[in-house]
N, C-alpha and C positions, 0 to 999 in steps of 0.2 A: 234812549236817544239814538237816534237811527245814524250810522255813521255815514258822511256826505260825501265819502268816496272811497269805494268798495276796491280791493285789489287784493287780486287772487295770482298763485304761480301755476302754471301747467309748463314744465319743462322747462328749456331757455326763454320761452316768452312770459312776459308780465303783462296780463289784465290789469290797466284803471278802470276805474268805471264810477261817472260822474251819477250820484247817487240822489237826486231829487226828482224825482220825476213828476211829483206833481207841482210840479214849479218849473216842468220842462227843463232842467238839470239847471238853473240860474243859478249863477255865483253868489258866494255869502263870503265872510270874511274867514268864517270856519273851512266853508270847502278851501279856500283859496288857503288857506296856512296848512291843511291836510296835504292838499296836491304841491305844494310849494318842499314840504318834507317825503313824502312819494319820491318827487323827482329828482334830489338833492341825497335820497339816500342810494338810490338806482345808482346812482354816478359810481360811488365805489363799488358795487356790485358786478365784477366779473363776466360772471355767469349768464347773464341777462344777455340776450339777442336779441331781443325787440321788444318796446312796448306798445301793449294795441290799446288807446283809448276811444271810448266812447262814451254813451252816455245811456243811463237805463228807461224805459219804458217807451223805448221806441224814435226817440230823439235823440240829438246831439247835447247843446247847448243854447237857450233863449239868450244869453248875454248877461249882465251881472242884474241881480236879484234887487229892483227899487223899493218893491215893498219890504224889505229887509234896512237895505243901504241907505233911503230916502232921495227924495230927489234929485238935494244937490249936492253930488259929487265929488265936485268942488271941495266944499266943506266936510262931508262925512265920508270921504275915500276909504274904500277897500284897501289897506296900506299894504297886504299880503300880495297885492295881484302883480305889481314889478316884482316880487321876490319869485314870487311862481314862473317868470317868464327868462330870469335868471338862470333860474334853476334849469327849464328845458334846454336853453344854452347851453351851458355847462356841462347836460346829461353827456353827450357826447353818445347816447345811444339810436338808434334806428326809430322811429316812432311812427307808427301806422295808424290815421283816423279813419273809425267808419263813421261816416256823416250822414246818418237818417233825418231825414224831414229839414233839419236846418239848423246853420252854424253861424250865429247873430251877433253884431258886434264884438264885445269880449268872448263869444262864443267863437266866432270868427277868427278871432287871432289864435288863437288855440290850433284851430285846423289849417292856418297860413303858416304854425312853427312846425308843423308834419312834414316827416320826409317823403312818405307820401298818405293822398288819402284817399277813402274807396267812398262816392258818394252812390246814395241812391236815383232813379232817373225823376224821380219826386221832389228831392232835396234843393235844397237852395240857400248861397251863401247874401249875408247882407251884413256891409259897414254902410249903417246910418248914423254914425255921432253929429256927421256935418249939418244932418238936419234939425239936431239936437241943440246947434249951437255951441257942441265943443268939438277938439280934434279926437281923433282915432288913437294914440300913441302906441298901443302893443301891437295894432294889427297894423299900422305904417311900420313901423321896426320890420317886421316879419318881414311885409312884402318888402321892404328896403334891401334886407339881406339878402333873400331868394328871389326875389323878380324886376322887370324891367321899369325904369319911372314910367311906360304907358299905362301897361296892367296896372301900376298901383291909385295912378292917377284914376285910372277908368274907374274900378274898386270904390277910390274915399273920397272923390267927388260927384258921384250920381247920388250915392246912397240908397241906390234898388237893390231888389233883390236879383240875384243875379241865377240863373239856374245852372242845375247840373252840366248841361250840355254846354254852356256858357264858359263855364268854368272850365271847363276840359277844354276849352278850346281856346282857353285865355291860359292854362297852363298848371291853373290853381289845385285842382284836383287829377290823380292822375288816371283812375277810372271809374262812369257812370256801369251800374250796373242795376238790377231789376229791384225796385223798395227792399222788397223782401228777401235777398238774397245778401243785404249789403254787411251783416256781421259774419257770415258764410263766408264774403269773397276776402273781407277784411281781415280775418281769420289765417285764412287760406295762406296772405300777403307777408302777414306777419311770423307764420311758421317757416318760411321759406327763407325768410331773412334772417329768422334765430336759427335755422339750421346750418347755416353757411359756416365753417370755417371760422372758430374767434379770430384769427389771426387774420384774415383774409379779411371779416367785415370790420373789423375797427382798422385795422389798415386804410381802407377805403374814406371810412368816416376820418380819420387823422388828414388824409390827403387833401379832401373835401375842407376841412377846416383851414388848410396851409394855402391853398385856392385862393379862397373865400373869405383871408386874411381874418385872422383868428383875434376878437376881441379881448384883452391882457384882462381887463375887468366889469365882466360881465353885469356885475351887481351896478356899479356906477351908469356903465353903459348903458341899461336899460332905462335908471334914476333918470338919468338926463334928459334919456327922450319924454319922458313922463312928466318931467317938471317943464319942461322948452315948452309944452303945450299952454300953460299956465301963463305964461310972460305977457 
């Protein structure tokens, strides 16, 4: 059985890597309780300066996997995927997305919980639940935390695709760079930030959290927003 999210160490930085690629990396209940202990065991880990996630065979992430999940939702939820989103919280580490080709609803919220992310000038982010007929909850959270009600507004009320240059210009991502270059520059991003000083970068992440008013329980926190959709 082919494991659905591959992670590798090269020095301070930690490789994920969203492991289905012929499913364009779409979420499953397994990837999702994989990357949900991934990111929950990182938290203790010291050592770690950055995590770079992506996705393998070229792409990001399609968004969660319906031929898997089934259509509705509703009824058959992914119950791992608030825990996954917890758990990024919680990391309290640096997280760097390279976003090739595109980062698609639940794909989406994944690269809106990046501190930053390297897309390619191809790429293109899209929250379409609205057109779906449900809400957005992990990728409203995100943009809740880290962006302004316009950006998010604009984001989970069109439901387009939004492209790279878009996005950079909306705040979402922090730099377009050439298709083929973008796990090179993502790379690049994320050695720079595991190189820094422990003290210096978790200092900064601690500061950043005290800001940004730090939620006491994250796991609730997220539940909430997940279930408020429901009502």
């Amino acid at each position: 059985m082919v494991n659905e999210v591959r992670v590798e160490r090269h020095g301070a930085r930690l490789d994920v890597v969203l492991n289905r690629p012929e499913r364009k990396n779409a979420i499953t209940q397994e990837l999702a309780v994989k990357l949900r202990e991934v990111f929950s065991d990182a938290r203790s880990d010291s050592t770690i300066g950055c995590i770079l996630l992506s996705g393998a065979g070229g792409a990001f992430c399609s968004g969660i996997d319906l031929k898997v999940a089934g259509d509705d939702l509703a009824r058959e939820p992914i119950t791992a995927w608030v825990g996954v989103h917890a758990a990024l919280y919680q990391c309290n580490i640096p997280i760097v997305v390279a976003l090739e080709r595109f980062a698609i609803n639940a794909g989406a919220s994944l690269a809106l919980a990046a501190n930053m992310v390297i897309a390619g000038e191809d790429s293109f982010l899209q929250v379409s639940e609205i057109a779906m007929g449900v809400p957005a909850p992990m990728c409203q959270a995100w943009l809740h935390l880290r962006h302004s009600p316009a950006v998010a507004d604009r984001i989970t009320l069109m439901g387009d695709r939004i492209s790279a240059q878009e996005c950079l210009r909306l705040g979402v991502v922090s730099e377009v760079v050439a298709s083929d270059a973008v796990m090179a520059r993502a790379t690049e991003v994320a050695d720079i930030i595991a190189g820094h000083p422990p003290r210096g970068r978790q200092g900064v992440m601690n500061v950043w959290r005290a800001l940004r008013h730090d939620i006491d329980d994250a796991d609730h926190w997220f539940a909430s927003i997940a279930s408020s959709g429901a009502r």
